[in-house]
C-alpha positions in Angstrom: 0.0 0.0 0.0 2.3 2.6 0.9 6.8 1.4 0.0 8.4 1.4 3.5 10.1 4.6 3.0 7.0 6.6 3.7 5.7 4.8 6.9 6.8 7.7 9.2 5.4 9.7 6.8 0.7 10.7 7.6 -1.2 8.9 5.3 -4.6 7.9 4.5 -6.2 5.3 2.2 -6.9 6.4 -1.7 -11.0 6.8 -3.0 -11.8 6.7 -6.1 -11.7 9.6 -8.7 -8.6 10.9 -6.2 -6.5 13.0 -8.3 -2.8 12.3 -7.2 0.8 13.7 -7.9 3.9 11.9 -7.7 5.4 13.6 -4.9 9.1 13.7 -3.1 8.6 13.5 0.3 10.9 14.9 2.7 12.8 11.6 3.0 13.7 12.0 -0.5 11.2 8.7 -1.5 9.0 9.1 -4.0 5.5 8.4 -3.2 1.6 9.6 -4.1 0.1 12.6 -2.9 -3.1 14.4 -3.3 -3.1 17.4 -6.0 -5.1 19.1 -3.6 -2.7 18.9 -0.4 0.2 20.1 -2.7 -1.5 23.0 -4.3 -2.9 23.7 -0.9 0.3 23.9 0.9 2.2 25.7 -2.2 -0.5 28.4 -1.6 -0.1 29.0 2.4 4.0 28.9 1.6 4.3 32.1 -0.8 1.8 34.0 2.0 4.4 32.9 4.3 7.3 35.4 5.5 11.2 33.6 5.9 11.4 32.9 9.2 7.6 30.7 9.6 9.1 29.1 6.2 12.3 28.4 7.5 10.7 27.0 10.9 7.9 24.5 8.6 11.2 23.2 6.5 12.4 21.7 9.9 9.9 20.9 11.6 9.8 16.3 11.8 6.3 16.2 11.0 5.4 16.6 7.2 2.1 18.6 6.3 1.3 16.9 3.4 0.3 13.1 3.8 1.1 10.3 1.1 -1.8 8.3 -0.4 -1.6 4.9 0.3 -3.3 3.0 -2.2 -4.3 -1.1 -2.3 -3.0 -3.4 -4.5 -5.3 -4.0 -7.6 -6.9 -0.8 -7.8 -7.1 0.6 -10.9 -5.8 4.3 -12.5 -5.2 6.0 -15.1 -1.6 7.5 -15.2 -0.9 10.9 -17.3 2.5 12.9 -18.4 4.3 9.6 -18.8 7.6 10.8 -20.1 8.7 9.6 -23.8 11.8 7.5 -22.5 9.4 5.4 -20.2 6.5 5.1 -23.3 9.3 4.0 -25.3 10.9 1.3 -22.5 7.9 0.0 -21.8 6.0 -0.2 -25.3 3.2 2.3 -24.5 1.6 4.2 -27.4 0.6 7.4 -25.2 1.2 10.0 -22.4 -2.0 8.6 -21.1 -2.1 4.5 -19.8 -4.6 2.3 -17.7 -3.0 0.4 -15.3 -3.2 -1.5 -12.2 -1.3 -0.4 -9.2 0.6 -3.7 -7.7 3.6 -4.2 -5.5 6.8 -6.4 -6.9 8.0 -7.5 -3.2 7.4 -8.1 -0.2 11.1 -7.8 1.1 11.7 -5.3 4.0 13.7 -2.4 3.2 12.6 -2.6 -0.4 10.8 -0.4 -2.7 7.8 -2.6 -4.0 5.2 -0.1 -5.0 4.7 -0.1 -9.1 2.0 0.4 -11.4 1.5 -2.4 -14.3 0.4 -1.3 -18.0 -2.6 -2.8 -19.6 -0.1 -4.1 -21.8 1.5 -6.3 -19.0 5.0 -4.5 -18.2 5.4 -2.7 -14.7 7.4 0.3 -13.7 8.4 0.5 -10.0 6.9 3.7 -8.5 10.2 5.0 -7.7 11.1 5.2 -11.6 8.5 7.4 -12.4 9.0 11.6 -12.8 8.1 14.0 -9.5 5.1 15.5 -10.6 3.2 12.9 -12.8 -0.1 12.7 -12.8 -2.7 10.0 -11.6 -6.3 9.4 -11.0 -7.3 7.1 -9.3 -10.8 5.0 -10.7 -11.2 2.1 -8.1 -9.9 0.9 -5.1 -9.5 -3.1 -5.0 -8.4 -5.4 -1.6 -7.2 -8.3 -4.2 -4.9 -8.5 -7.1 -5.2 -10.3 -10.1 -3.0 -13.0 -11.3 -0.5 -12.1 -14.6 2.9 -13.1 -15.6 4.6 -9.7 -15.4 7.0 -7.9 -18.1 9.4 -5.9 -16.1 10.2 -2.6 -17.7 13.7 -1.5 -16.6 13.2 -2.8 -13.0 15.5 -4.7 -10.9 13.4 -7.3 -8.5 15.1 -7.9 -5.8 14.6 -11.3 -4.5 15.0 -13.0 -0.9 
């Protein structure tokens, strides 16, 4: 649901027809965020003088929280760069897919998002700032023999 990189991170469960951002948390993982929190926080920062700025940056807790989301649920990802369309064999910017985790090894990113046409890209490989939507939420995965696209699996 969520890699364990952000565990000491807020979060809350994904609904459908969430709009989320790929978003660099403060720990430097990658993880999903809601457009909403982001533009919200962007928008209290710039009314913000130095010094309250300069205290937020520091402070342990982050203000925005990552979106977990379940295996199996379904989303439409957008502003898929040209390099990763081309990797993975997708014809748009635009792809259905399944979100789905490659491990359950501790320590190890798992988190990734598998193309209707069968390859999956670890969450980590994706650009800060794509775009997804998020259509259902699922509590079980369906069985497929995976493509990997430029992933390492790690294996115990």
């Amino acid at each position: 649901m969520c890699d364990y990189s952000l565990m000491a991170i807020p979060n809350r469960l994904a609904v459908p027809g969430d709009d989320l951002v790929i978003y660099r948390f403060g720990e430097g993982a990658l993880g999903m965020a809601a457009a909403f929190d982001i533009q919200e926080k962007r928008v209290c920062r710039k009314k913000q003088r130095f010094w309250p700025r300069l205290k937020e940056f520091f402070k342990q807790v982050p203000g925005i929280p990552a979106v977990c989301i379940p295996p199996g649920s379904h989303l439409i990802v957008r502003d898929i760069p040209q390099d990763l369309q081309r990797k993975c064999g997708l014809k748009s910017h635009i792809g259905e897919a399944v979100f789905t985790q490659l491990t359950v090894e501790e320590g190890a990113f798992r988190d990734a998002i598998r193309f209707n046409n069968g390859t999956e890209v670890l969450l980590q490989r994706f650009a800060e700032g794509q775009r997804v939507r998020v259509l259902s939420v699922s509590s079980g995965e369906e069985e497929t023999a995976p493509e990997y696209c430029g992933i390492t699996v790690r294996t115990a």
